[in-house]
C-alpha positions in Angstrom: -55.1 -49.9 51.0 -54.1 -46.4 50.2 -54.3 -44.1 47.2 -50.7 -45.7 46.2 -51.5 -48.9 46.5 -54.9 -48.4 43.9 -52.2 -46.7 41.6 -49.5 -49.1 42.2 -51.8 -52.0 40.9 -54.7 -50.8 39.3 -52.6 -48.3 37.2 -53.5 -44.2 36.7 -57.1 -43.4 37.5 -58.7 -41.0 34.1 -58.1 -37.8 36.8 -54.7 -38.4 37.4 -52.0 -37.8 34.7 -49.7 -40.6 33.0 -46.1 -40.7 35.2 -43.5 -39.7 32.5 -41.4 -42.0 31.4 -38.4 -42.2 32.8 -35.0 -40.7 31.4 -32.6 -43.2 29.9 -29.0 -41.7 29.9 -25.7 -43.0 28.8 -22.8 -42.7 31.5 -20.1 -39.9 30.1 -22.3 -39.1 26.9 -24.4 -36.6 28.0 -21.7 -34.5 29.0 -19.5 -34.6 26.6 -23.0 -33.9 24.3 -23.6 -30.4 26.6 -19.8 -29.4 26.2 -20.0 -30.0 22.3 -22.7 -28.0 21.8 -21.3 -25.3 24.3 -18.1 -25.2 21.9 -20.6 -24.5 18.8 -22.4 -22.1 20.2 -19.5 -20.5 21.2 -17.9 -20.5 17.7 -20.9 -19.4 15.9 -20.9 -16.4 18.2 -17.6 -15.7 17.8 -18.1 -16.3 14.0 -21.3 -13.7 14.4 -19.4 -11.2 16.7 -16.9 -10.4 13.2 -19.6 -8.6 11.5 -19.5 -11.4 8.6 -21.9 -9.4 6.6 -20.0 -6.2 6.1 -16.9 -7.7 6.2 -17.6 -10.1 3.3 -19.3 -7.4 1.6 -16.1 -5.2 1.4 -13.7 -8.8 1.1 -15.6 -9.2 -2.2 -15.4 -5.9 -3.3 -11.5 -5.9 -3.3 -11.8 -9.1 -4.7 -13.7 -8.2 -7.7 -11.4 -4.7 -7.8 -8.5 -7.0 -7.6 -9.7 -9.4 -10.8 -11.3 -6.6 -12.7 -7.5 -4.8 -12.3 -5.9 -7.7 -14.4 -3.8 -9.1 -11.0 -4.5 -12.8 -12.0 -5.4 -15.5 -9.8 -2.7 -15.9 -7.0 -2.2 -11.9 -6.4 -5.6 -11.7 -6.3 -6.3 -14.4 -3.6 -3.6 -12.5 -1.8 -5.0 -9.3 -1.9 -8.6 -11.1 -0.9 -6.7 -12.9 2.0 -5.4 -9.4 3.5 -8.6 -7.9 3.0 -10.6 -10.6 4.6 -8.0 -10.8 7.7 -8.5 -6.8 8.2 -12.1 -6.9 8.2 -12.3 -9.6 10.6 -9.6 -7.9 12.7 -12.0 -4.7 12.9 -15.2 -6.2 13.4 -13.8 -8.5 16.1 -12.3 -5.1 17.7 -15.8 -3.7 17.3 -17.4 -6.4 18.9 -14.9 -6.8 22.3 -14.5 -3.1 22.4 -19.0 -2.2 22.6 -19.3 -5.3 24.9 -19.9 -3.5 28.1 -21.8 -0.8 26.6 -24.1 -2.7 24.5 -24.4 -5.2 27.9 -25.7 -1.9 29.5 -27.7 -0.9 27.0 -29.5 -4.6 26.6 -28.7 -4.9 22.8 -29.9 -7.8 20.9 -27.5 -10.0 18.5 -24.4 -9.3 20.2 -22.3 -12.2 20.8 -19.6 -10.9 23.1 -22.3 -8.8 25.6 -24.7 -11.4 25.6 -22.8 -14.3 27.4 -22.7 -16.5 23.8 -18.3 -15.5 23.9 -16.2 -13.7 26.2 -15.0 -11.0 25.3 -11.6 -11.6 26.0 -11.7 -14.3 23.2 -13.1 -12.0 21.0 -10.0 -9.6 21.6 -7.6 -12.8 20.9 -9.4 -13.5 17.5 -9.1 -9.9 16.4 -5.5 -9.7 17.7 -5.1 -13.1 15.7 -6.5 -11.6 12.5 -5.0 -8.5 12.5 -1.6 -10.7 13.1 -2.4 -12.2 10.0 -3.4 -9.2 8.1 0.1 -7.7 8.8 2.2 -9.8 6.5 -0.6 -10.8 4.0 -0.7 -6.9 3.4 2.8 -6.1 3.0 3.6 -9.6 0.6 1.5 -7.7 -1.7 4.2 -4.7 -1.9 6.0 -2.3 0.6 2.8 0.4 -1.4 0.0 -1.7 -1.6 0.4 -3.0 2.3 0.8 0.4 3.4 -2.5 1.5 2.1 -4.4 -1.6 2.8 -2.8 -1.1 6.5 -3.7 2.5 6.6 -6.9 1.7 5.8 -7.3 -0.9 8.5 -5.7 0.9 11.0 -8.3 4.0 10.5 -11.2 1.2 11.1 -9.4 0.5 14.7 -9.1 4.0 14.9 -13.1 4.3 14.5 -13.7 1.8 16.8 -11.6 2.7 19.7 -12.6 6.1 19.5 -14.1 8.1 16.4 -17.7 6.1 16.8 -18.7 8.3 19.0 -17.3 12.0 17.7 -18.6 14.0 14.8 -15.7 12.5 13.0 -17.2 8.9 13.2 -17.5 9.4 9.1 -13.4 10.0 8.7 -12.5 6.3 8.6 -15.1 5.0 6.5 -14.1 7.7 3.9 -10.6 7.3 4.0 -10.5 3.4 4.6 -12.9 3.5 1.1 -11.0 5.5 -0.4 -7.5 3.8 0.5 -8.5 0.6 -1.2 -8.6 0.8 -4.3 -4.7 2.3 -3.9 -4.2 -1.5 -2.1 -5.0 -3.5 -5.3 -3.7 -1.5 -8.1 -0.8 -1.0 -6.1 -0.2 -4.7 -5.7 0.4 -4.9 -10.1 3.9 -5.4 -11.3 4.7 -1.4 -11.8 2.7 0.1 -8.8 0.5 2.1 -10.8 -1.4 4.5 -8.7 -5.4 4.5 -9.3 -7.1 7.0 -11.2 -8.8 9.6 -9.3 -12.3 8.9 -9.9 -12.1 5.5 -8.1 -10.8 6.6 -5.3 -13.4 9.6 -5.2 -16.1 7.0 -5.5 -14.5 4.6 -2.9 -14.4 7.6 -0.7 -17.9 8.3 -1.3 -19.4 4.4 -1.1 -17.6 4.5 2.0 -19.1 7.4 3.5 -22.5 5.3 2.5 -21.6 2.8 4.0 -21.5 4.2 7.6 -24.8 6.1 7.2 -26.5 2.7 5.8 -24.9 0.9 8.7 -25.4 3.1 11.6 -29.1 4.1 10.4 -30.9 0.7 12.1 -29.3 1.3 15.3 -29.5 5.2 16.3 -31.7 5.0 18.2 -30.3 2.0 20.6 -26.4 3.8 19.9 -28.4 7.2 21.5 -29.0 5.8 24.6 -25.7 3.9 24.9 -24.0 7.3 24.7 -22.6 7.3 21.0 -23.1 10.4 19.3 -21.9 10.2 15.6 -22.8 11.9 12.4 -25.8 10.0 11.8 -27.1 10.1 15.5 -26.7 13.6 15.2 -28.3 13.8 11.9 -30.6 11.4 13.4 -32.8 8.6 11.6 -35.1 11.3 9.3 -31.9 13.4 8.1 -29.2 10.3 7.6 -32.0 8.4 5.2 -32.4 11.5 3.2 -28.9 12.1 3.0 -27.8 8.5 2.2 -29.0 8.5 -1.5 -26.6 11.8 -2.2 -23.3 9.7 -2.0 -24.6 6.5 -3.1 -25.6 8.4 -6.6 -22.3 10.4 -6.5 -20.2 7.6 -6.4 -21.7 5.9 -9.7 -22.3 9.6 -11.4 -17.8 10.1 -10.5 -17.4 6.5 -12.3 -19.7 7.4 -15.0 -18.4 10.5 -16.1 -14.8 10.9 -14.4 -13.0 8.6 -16.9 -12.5 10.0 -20.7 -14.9 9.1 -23.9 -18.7 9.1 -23.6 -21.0 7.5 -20.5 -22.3 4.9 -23.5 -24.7 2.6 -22.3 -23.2 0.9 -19.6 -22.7 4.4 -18.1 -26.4 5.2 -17.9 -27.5 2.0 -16.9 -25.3 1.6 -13.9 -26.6 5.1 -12.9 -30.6 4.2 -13.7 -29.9 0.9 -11.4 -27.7 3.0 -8.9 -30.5 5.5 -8.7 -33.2 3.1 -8.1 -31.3 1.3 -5.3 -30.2 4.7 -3.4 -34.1 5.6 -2.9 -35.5 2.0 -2.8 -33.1 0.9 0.4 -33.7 3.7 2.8 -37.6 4.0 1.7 -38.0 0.2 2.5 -36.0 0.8 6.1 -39.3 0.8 8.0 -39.9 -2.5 7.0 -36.7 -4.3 6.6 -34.2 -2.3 9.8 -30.9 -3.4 7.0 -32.8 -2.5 3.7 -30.7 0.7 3.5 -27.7 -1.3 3.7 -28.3 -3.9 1.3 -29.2 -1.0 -0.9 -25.8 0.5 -0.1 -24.5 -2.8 -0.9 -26.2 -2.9 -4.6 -24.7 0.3 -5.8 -21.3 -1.0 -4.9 -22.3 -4.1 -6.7 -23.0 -1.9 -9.8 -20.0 0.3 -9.3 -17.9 -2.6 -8.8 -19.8 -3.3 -12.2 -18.8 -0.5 -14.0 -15.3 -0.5 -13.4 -15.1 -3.9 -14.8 -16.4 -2.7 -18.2 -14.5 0.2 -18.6 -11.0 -0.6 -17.4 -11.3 2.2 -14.9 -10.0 0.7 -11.7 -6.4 0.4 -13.9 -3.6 3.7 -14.0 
């Protein structure tokens, strides 16, 4: 008798290790198991690859601009709906358009370099959006969608070729700056906004691409991008980032008439603390600086609230 027979009858010996057991399958399930989970995967990358943090960031600042500005429920929603298409349009463009590059360049968290979605879908869901954004914009008002379309079509601009140029700050400035003109536009008599927000929408916005870009200099370096902040590089854009962040709230605090009051000084005390505390705590946390970026808006968004300054 051989060493399979022992086993075959006697069973395992203590030296030689249990047989697995064997794997039960159902016919046509597990397939249909692997191709379901493919498609979620899939979606959740496509859902990743829209930059869904900025891009809600930014739908809920028109949003709050939109209710603070006395356009009631449904324009609001409307206005929110445009917004949100356009954002998703220009991170979906972001996304399709690095895909190569970042492939090159091995970056983490990218859905549409990594394998997770093709980048052709991710060109159909920003063509899709941006589709979508078109008509939402303009059933708003011949004004109001020309500005929120503006606005968007600086962000493709940015993408597609701006990134990369000492420029790479225009759109986020003007795209800022154009939105508040897309909500207050959208009221019954077009009023155009006051100065000051669009000063401090310009500002957040310029912010907003130093607090977004600061993270990844050093990965955008070697993939060839070359942008204010990489120029500025990761020292010089965190010392600069505060500068805007507290102009923006100091324009909304003193541009409109009357006294700063309380409200005034405590949305520039909380602004303050936020500038310095986000790019201090970058080290630790590589989005702090962002999140911090995102807190002053909050606050700003704040202010105009209380004083009625986002209105003509």
């Amino acid at each position: 008798m051989d060493a399979t027979d022992r086993v075959g009858t006697a069973g395992p010996t203590a030296s030689e290790p249990t047989p697995p057991a064997p794997r039960v399958t159902v016919p046509g399930r597990t397939g249909a198991v692997r191709a379901g989970a493919v498609r979620r995967g899939r979606l959740l990358g496509l859902a990743l690859a829209c930059h869904p943090g900025p891009a809600l960031a930014v739908t809920a600042l028109a949003c709050a601009l939109a209710v603070g500005t006395g356009l009631g429920g449904p324009r609001s929603a409307l206005v929110t709906a445009a917004v949100l298409t356009g954002q998703l349009s220009v991170g979906w463009c972001n996304d399709a358009y690095d895909a190569g590059r970042d492939a090159r360049a091995g970056r983490r968290g990218k859905p549409a370099s990594d394998g997770t979605v093709r980048p052709g879908a991710v060109w159909a869901a920003a063509g899709t959006a941006l589709a979508l954004c078109v008509p939402l914009s303009l059933a708003c008002g011949a004004l109001a969608g020309a500005a929120h379309l503006a606005a968007v079509a600086v962000a493709w601009l940015y993408n597609l070729r701006l990134k990369a140029t000492t420029l790479s700050w225009l759109p986020y400035v003007a795209g800022f700056g154009l939105l508040p003109a897309a909500v207050t536009l959208t009221l019954p008599d077009r009023p155009w906004p006051r100065w000051w927000t669009v000063a401090a929408g310009a500002l957040l916005g310029l912010a907003a691409h130093l607090a977004d870009t600061l993270p990844d200099i050093a990965a955008d370096r070697a993939a060839g991008i070359s942008g204010l902040p990489h120029r500025l590089g990761a020292a010089g854009t965190r010392l600069l980032l505060p500068l805007p962040l507290l102009a923006a709230t100091a324009v909304l605090a003193f541009g409109p008439p009357g006294p700063v009051g309380a409200a005034g000084g405590a949305a520039l005390a909380l602004a303050g603390a936020a500038a310095v505390a986000g790019p201090a705590r970058g080290r630790r946390w590589r989005k702090a600086a962002l999140g911090g970026a995102v807190a002053v808006a909050a606050v700003d968004v704040g202010l105009l609230v209380l004083r009625g300054s986002a209105q003509v």
